[in-house]
C-alpha positions in Angstrom: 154.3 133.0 137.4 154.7 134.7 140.9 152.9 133.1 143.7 153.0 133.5 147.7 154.9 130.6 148.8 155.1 128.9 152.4 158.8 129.5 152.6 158.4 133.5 151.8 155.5 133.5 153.9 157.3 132.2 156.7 160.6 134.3 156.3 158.3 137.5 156.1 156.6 136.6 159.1 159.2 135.0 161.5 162.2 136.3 160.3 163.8 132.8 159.0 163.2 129.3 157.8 160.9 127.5 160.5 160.0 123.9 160.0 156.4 121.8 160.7 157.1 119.2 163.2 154.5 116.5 162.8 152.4 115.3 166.2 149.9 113.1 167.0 146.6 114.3 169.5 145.8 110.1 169.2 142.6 110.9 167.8 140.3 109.5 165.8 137.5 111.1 163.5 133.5 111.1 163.7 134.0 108.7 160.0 136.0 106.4 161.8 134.1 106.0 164.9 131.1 105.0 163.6 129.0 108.6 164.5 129.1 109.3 160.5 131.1 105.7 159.3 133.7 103.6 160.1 135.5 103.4 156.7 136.8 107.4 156.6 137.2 108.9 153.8 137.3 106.8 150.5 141.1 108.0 150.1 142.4 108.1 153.7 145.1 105.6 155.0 145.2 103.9 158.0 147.1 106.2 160.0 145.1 108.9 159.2 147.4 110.9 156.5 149.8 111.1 159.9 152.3 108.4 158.6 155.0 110.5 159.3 153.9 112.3 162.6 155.7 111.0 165.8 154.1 108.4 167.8 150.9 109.0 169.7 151.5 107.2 172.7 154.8 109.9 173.5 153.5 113.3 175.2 153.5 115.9 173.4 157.0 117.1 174.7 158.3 114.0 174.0 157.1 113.8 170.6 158.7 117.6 169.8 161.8 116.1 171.0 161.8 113.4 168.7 160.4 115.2 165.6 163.5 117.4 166.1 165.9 114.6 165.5 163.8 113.3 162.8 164.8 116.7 160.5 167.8 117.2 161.9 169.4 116.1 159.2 167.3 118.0 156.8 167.4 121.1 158.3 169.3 123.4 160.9 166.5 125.7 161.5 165.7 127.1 165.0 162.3 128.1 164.9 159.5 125.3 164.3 155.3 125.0 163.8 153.4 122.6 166.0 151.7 120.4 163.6 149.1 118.6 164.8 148.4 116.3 161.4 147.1 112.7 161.6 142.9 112.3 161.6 140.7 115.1 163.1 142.6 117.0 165.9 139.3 118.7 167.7 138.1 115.5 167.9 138.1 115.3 172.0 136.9 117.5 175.0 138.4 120.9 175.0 140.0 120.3 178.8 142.4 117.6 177.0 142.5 119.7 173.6 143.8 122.9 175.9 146.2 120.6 177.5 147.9 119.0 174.1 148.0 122.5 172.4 149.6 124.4 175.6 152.1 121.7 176.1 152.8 122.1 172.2 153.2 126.3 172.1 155.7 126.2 175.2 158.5 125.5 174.2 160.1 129.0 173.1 161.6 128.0 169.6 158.1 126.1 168.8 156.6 130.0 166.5 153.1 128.8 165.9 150.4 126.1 166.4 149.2 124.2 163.2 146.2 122.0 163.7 144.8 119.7 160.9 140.7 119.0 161.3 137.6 118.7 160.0 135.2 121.8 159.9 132.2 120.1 161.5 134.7 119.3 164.5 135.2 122.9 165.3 132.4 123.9 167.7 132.3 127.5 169.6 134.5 126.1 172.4 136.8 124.8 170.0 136.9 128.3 168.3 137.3 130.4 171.5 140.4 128.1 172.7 142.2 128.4 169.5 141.5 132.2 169.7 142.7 132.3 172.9 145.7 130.3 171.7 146.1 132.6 168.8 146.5 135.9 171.4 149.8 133.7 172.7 151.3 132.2 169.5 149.7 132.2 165.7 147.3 129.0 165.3 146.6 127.9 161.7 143.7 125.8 161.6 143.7 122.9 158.0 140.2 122.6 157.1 139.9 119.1 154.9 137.6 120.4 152.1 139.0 118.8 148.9 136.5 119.2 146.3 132.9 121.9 146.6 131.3 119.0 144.3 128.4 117.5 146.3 129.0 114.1 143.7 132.2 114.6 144.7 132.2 114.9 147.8 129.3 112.2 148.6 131.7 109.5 146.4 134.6 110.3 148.3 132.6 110.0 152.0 133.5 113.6 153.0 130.4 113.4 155.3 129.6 117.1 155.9 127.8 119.9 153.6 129.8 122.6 151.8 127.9 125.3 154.3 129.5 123.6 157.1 133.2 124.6 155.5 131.3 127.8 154.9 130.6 128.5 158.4 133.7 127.3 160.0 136.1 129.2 157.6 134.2 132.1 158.2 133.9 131.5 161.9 138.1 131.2 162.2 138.8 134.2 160.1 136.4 136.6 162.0 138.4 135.4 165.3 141.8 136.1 163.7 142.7 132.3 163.3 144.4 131.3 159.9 142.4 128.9 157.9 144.3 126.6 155.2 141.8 124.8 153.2 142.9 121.4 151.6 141.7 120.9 147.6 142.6 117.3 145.9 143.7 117.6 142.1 142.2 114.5 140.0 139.1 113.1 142.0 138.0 110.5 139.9 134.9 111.6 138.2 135.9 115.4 138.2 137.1 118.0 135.1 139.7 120.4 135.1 136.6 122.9 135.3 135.2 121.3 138.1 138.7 121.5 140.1 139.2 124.8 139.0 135.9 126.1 140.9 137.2 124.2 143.9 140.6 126.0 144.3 138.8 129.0 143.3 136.3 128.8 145.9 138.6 127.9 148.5 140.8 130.5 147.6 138.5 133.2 148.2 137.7 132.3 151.7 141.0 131.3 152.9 144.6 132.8 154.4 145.9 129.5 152.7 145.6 126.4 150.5 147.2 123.1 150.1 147.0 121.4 146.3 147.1 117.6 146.8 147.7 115.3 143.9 145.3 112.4 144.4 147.1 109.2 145.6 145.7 105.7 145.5 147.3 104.0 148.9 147.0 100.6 149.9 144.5 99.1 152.7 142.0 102.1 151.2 138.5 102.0 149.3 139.9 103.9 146.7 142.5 101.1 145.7 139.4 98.9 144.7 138.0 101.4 142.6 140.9 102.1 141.0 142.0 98.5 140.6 138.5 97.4 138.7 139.8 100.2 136.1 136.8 102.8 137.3 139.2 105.8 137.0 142.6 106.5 136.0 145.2 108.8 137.8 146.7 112.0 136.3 150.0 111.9 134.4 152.7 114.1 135.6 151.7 116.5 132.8 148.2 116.6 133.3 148.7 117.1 137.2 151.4 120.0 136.4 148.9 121.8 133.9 146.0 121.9 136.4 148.2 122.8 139.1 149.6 125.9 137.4 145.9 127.0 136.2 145.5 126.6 139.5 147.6 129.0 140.7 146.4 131.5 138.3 142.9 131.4 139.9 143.6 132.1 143.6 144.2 135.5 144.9 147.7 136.4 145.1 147.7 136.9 148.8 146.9 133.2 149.4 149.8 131.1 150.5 150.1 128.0 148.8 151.5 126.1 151.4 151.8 122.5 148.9 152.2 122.0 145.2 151.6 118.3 145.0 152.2 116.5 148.6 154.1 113.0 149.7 152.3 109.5 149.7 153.8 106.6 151.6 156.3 105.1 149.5 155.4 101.6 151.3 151.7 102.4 150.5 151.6 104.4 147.3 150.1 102.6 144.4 149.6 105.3 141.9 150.8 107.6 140.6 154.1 106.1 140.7 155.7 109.3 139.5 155.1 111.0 142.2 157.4 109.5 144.3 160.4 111.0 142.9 159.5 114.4 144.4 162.9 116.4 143.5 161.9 115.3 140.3 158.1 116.5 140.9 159.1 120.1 141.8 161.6 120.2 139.4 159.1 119.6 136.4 156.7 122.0 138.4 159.4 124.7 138.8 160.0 124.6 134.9 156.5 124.7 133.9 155.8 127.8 136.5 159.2 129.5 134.5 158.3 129.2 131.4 154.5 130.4 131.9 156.2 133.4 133.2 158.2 133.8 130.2 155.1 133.4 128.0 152.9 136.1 130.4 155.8 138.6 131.4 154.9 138.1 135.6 157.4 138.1 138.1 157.9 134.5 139.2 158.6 133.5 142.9 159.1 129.6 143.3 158.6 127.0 146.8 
């Protein structure tokens, strides 16, 4: 089963491997700081789903530098995305925003500007200095949707309307900005039908999409619910089958920049098979191959 990986992406459009290096804006989000709640999100860690960024209280240079000896050993790639990643990272005055995303694009071998946010956090200023941003350097821009479900999405304490995601996507791609929209595979409460309609729908209004597997983290609201037996996480096999249905439904010009994503190992409760990600990928690699056996497509794999 072909799809448009991260990796080709990248290769087509720099030339070579190029690798995120996680950074921190030391930001917070609007349901953390008590202007919609002070929980988050039902599902969200501590640190913001930034526990492996570098630390907030380096500069911005300082944290490049150090990122870059975190993967040395994992990679010897020369070109690198600024990735902005833990909480909501247009969540401050543009003057300091245009400061931390300027010091982030200068360096020469740092290709492109990734910023992780929420899409009622993107306001016209925000919008005009990424687009101004964008004319320098490509700036991707990861829009937190996860589910189109208003159940959903009320359980899980998203805290903004689906027509908010609406107008922000929309608002990014008419200014030339890459939008990758995050979705969530296995919401409690949700059927393969109803995760289906949310890839789907974030496929079609998207340059990207990341496919999270639901994991249950410690020090979160979700690890109650989960502990009093209210919903049960997917089985490797379950999560696999989705994911390649999942696949099948986007456009085949979307890049799929994840196919199931990291927890914490110090945090993660459950799934516990997802830990062993070689093993993950492995199993997801097989079931994408043999689909492609059974279908006769070409087959292109992360």
């Amino acid at each position: 089963m072909y799809y448009y990986s991260l990796n080709e992406y990248l290769k087509n459009t720099f030339g070579e491997k190029v690798y995120k290096l996680s950074l921190s804006g030391g930001m917070t989000c609007p349901n953390r700081d008590g202007t919609l709640g002070s929980r988050g999100c039902i599902f969200c860690s501590a640190g913001g789903s930034g526990e492996f960024s570098a630390c907030a209280a380096l500069s911005v240079t300082e944290q490049i530098a150090q990122a870059k000896r975190r993967v040395a050993a994992k990679t010897d790639c020369k070109k690198f995305i600024a990735y902005f990643q833990p909480f909501t990272n247009t969540y401050a005055p543009v003057a300091r925003l245009r400061s931390l995303f300027f010091e982030a694009i200068a360096p020469d071998d740092v290709v492109a500007l990734s910023v992780a946010t929420r899409p009622d956090c993107l306001g016209d200023e925000v919008i005009s200095l990424l687009s101004e941003i964008n004319r320098i350097k490509p700036v991707w821009v990861e829009l937190g949707l996860q589910t189109i479900h208003p159940q959903t999405a009320k359980y899980i304490r998203r805290g903004y309307e689906l027509s908010v995601y609406d107008c922000a996507a929309q608002q990014l791609r008419a200014a030339g900005i890459n939008v990758i929209t995050h979705i969530i595979l296995g919401l409690p409460g949700e059927s393969k039908r109803d995760m289906m309609q949310s890839v789907k729908y974030a496929g079609e209004r998207s340059d990207g999409i990341k496919l999270q597997l639901l994991h249950v983290l410690k020090n979160t609201d979700l690890l109650a619910d989960y502990q009093s037996g209210k919903f049960q996480t997917l089985s490797m096999e379950e999560y696999i089958d989705i994911l390649c249905d999942s696949i099948e439904v986007l456009p085949k010009q979307v890049v799929i920049h994840r196919l199931t994503g990291d927890g914490d190992k110090k945090l993660l409760v459950a799934p516990l098979w997802s830990a062993d990600k070689k093993r993950v990928l492995n199993a997801i690699n097989k079931a994408l191959h043999e689909r492609n056996v059974t279908q006769g497509k070409n087959y292109s794999s992360d």
